[in-house]
C-alpha positions as CSV (number, residue, x, y, z in Angstrom):
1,X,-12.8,13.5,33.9
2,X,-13.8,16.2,31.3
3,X,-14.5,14.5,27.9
4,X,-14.9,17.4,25.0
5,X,-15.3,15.1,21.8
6,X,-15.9,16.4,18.2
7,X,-17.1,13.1,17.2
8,X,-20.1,10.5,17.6
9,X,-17.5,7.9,17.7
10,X,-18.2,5.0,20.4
11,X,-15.4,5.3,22.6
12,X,-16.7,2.7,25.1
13,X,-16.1,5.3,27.7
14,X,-17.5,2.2,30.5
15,X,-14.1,0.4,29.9
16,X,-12.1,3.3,31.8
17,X,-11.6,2.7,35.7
18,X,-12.8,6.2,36.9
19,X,-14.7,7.2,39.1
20,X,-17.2,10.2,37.4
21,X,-17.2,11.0,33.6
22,X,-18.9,13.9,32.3
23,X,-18.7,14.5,28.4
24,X,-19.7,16.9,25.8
25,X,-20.0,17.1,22.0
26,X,-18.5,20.1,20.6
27,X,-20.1,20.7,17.0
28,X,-17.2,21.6,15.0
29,X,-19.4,23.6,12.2
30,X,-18.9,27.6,12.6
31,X,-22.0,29.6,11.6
32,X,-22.5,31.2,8.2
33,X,-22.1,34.5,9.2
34,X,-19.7,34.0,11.4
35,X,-17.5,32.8,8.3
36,X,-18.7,35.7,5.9
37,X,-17.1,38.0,8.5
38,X,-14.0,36.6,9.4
39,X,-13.7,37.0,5.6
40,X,-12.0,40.4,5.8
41,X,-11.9,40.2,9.7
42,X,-8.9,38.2,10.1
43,X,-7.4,40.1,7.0
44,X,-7.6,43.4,8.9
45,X,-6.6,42.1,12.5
46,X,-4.9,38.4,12.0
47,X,-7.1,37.0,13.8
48,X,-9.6,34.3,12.7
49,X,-12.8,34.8,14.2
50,X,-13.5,31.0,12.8
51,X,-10.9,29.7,15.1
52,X,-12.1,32.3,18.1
53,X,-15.6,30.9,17.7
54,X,-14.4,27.1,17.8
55,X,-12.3,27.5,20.8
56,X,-15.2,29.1,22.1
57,X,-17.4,26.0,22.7
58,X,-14.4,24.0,24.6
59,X,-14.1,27.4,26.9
60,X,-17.7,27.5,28.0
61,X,-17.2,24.2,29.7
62,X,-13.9,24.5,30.9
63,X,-14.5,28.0,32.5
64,X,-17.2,25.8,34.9
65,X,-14.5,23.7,36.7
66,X,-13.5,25.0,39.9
67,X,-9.6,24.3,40.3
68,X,-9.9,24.4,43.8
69,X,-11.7,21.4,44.0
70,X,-8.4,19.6,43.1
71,X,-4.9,18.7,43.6
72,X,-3.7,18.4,40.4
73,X,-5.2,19.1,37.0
74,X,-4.1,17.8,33.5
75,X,-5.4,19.2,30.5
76,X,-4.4,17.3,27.5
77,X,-4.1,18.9,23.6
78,X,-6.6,18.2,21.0
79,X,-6.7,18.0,17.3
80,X,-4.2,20.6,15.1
81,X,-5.2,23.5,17.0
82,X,-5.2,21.9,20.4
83,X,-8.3,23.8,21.4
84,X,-8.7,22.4,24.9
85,X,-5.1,24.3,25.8
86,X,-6.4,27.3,24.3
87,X,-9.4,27.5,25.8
88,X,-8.2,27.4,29.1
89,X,-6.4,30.8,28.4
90,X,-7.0,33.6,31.1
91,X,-9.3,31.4,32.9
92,X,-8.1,30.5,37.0
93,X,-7.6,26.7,36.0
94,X,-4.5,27.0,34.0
95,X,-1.7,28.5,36.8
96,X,-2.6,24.9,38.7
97,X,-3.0,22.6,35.4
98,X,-0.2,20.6,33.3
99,X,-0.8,21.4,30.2
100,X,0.0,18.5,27.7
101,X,0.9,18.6,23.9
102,X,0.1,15.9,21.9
103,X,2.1,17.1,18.9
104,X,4.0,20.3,17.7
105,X,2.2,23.6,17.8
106,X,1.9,25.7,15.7
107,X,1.1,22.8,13.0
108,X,3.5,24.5,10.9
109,X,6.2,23.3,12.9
110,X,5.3,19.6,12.5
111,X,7.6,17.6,10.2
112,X,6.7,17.5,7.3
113,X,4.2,19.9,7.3
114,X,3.5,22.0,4.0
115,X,2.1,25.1,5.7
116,X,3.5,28.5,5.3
117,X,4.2,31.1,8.1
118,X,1.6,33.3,7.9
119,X,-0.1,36.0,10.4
120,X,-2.5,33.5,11.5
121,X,0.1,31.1,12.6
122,X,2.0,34.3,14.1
123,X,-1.0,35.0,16.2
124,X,-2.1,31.7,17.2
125,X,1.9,31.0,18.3
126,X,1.5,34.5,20.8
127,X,-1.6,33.3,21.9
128,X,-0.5,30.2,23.0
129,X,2.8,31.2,24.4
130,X,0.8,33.4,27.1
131,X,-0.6,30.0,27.8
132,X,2.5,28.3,28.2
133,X,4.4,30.7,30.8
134,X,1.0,31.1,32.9
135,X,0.8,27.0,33.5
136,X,1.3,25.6,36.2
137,X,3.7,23.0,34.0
138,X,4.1,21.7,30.8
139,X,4.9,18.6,28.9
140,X,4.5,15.9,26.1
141,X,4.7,12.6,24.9
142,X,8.3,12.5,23.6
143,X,11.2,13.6,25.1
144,X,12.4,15.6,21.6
145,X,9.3,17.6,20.9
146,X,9.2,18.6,24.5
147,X,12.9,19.9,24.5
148,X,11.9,21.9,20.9
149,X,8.7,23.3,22.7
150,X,11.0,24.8,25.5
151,X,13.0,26.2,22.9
152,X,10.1,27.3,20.5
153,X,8.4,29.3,23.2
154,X,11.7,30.9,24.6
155,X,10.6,30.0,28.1
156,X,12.7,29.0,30.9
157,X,9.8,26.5,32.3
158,X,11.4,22.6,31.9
159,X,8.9,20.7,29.0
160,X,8.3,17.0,30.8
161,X,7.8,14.2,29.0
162,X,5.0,11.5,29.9
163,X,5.1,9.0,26.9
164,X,1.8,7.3,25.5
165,X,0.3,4.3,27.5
166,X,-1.7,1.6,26.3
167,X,-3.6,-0.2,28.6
168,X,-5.2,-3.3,27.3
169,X,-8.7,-2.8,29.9
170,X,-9.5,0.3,27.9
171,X,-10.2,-1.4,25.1
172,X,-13.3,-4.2,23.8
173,X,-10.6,-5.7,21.5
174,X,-12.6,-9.0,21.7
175,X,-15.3,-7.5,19.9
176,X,-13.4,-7.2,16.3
177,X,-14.9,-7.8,13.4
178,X,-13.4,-7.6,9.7
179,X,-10.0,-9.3,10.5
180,X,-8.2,-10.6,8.1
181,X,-6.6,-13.9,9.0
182,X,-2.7,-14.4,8.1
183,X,-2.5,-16.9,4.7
184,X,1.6,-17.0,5.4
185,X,4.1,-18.0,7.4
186,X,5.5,-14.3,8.0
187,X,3.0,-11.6,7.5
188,X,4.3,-7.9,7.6
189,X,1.9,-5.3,8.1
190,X,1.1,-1.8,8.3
191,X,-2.0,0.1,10.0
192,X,-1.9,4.0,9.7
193,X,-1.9,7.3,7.2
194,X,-0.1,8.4,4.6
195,X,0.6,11.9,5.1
196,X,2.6,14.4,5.9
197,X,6.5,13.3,5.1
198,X,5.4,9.3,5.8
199,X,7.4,7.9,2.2
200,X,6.3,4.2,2.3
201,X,7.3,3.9,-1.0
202,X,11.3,2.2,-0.1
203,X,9.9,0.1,2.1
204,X,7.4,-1.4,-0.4
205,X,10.0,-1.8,-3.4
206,X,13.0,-3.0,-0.7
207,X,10.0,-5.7,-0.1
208,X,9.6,-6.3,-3.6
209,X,13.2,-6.9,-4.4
210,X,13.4,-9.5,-1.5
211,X,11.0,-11.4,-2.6
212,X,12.2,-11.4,-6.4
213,X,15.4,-12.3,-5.5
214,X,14.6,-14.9,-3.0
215,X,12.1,-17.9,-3.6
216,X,11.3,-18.8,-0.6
217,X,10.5,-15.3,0.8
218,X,7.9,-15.2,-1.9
219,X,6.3,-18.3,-0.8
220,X,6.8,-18.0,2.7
221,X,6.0,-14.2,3.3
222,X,2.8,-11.6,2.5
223,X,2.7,-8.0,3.0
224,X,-0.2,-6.4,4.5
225,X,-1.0,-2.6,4.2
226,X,-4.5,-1.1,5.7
227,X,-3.6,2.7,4.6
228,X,-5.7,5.6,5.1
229,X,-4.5,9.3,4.4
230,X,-3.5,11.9,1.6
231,X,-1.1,10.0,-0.4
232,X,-2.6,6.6,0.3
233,X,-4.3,6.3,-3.2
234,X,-1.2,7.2,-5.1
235,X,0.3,4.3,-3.6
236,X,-2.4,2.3,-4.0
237,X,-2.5,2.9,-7.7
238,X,1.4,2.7,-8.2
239,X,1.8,-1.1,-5.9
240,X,-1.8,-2.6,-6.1
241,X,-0.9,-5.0,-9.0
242,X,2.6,-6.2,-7.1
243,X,3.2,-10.1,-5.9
244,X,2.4,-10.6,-2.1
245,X,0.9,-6.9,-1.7
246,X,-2.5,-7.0,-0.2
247,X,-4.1,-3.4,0.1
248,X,-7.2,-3.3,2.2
249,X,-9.8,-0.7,4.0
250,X,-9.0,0.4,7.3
251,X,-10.4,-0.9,10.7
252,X,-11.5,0.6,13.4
253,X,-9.4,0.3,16.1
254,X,-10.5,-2.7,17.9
255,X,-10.6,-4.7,14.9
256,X,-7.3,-2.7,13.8
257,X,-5.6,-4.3,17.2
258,X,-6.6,-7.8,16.9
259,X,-5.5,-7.8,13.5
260,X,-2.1,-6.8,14.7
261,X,-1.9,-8.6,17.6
262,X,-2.9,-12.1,16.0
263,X,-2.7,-12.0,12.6
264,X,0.5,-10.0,12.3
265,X,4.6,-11.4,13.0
266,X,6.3,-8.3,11.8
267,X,4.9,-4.5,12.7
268,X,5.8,-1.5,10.5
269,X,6.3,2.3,12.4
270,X,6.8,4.7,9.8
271,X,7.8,8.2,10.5
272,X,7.8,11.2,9.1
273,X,10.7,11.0,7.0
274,X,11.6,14.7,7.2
275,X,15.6,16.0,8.4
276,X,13.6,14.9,11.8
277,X,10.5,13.6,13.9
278,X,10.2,14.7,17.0
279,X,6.6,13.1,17.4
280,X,6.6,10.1,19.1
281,X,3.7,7.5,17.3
282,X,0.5,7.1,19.2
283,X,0.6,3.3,18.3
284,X,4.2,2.7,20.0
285,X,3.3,1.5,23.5
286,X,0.7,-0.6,22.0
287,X,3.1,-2.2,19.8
288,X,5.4,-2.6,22.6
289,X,2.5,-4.2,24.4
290,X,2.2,-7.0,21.6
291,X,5.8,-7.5,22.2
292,X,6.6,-8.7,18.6
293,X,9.1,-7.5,16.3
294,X,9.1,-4.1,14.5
295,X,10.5,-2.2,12.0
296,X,10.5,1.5,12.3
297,X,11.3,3.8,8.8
298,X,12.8,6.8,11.0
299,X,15.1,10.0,10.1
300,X,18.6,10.3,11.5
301,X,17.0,12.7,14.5
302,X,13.9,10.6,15.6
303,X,12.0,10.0,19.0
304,X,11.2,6.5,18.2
305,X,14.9,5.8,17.1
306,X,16.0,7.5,20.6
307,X,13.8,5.0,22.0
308,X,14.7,1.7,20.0
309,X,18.2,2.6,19.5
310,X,20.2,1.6,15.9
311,X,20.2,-2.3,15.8
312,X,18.0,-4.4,14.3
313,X,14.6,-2.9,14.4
314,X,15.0,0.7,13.1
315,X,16.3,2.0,9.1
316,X,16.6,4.8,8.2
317,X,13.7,6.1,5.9
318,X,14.6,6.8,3.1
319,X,18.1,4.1,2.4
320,X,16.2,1.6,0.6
321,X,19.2,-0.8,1.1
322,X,19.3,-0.3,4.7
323,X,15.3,-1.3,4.8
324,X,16.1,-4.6,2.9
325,X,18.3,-5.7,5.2
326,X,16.7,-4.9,8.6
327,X,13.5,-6.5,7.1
328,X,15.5,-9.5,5.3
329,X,17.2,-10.2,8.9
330,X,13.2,-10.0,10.7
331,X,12.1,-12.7,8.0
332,X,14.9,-14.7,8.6
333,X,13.7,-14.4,12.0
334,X,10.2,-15.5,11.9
335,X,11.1,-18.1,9.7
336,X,13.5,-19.2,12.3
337,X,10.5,-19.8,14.9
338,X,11.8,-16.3,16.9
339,X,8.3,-14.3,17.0
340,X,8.5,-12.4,20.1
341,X,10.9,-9.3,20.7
342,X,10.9,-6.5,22.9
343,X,12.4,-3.2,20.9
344,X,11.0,-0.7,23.1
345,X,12.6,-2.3,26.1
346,X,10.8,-1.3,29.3
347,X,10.3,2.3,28.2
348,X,6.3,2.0,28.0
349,X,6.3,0.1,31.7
350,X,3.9,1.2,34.4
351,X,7.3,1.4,36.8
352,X,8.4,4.2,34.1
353,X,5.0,6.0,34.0
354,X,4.8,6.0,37.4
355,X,8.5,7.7,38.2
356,X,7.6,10.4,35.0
357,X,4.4,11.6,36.8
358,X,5.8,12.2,40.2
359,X,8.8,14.2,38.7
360,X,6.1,16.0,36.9
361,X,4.5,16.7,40.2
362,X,6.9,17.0,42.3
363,X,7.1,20.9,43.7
């Protein structure tokens, strides 16, 4: 395995069951003059030299692997400009690799994104659709985004889909620290960013009306939000004063996971609540893991509700009434001594996994 991290997180690398592991920091910073020029560079050409130097650094150790030494080679997305795809471009590796997306590219086609077509974007989406038709495959997480990438890059090469795993091994979960233990019977929570098209904001005052018309929800039930993101101090600000609310700072994800896992009766998923989300959620197959009840906030057109389906533990986004009564019907459920649920079916198994990589390898 290649690691190319941007980062000094520690990723506890020791926890994964391969057998070699070589790794690399890639220093995201782009030289002075390298930024002066691109100045009136990519003004004149559309292309940003900025971008050219940062894909650069992945390149130089991609360019080193022989793909002859294996049989099959994945290279998976990273970050918005999914750099590792790009950098594989012209070199021998990428007609025998699967190539995998993490999310939409370009990032102006993500829901709810705010950018604006520009040359740049133009440019980057050529670039990357020489990428795409040299590959030896392609695929993504969700089953929607891959059948929008097919159509995006007008190619007649199938986009797989090879959902998100979680495996419980990978992770030092045991080592949490900062966890917040549960002061209610039924405590709701939600772990992520606010960003993008992710409206929060009917879920909170659908929770809010329970609770004021209902006595015993307000005794019985707390409401647990570790936000992070854009728009997270706006809600802050507008909710931090509300009955049963508790805001608090984010974990890391260890701690994050045990919080979830054993503090937690009732999971919140919230999607971009855009005309659709094609994305599926990186935390999904851990939630299903937990194998606890959830409540996803999802458009009409949503991988997750594809998933889950339309009963108990999906609303729509943005029908406040809706929300109150899928999360007044979980309460009631908790309170009822039901805590375990599986939403996600067996759609995260290893049987699944398993039959999506060999059709992806299958010749």
């Amino acid at each position: 395995m290649l690691y190319l991290r941007n980062h000094h997180n520690d990723d506890k690398l020791h926890l994964l069951p391969i057998d070699h592991l070589e790794q690399h920091y890639i220093d995201p910073k782009i030289p002075a003059s390298t930024k002066f020029i691109n100045r009136f560079y990519w003004r004149v050409t559309g292309i940003s030299l900025n971008k050219e130097k940062h894909v650069g650094k992945y390149r130089k150790h991609i360019q080193k692997i022989d793909p002859e030494q294996y049989d099959h080679i994945f290279i998976r997305s990273s970050g918005l400009e999914h750099e590792t795809i790009l950098a594989a471009a012209g070199l021998p590796i990428l007609k025998k690799a699967v190539i995998n997306f993490h999310d939409a590219f370009p990032v102006f086609w993500d829901t709810g994104s705010k950018l604006v077509l520009d040359n740049l974007t133009l440019q980057g989406l050529k670039k990357m659709w020489k990428v795409v038709i040299t590959a030896k495959k392609c695929m993504s997480p969700s089953k929607m985004l891959s059948e929008d990438l097919q159509h995006l890059f007008g190619t007649n090469k199938a986009f797989y889909t090879l959902p998100h795993q979680f495996e419980s091994s990978a992770f030092d979960i045991k080592s949490a620290i900062g966890v917040r233990a549960k002061k209610k019977q039924v405590t709701i929570s939600y772990h992520g960013a606010l960003q993008f098209a992710r409206n929060i904001n009917f879920l909170l005052d659908a929770y809010l009306e329970l609770i004021n018309e209902n006595p015993l929800y307000k005794e019985k039930t707390e409401f647990v939000l570790r936000v992070k993101g854009a728009h997270s101090t706006g809600v802050i600000n507008k909710y931090q004063d509300s009955p049963n609310l508790i805001f608090l700072g984010g974990l890391n994800f260890e701690s994050s996971a045990f919080e979830q896992a054993n503090e937690t009766d009732i999971l919140i998923i919230l999607e971009n609540c855009a005309p659709h989300s094609n994305i599926l959620v990186g935390k999904a197959p851990f939630l299903s893991f937990l194998k606890k009840p959830i409540l996803s906030l999802s458009p009409g057109r949503s991988e997750v509700r594809r998933i889950v389906g339309t009963g108990d533990f999906v609303a729509s986004c943005n029908d406040q009434h809706e929300i109150k009564l899928k999360l007044s019907f979980l309460i009631d459920r908790i309170l009822g001594g039901e805590t375990e649920a599986e939403p996600f079916s067996d759609y995260f198994s290893d049987e699944n996994f398993k039959k999506s990589i060999l059709n992806i390898l299958k010749d």
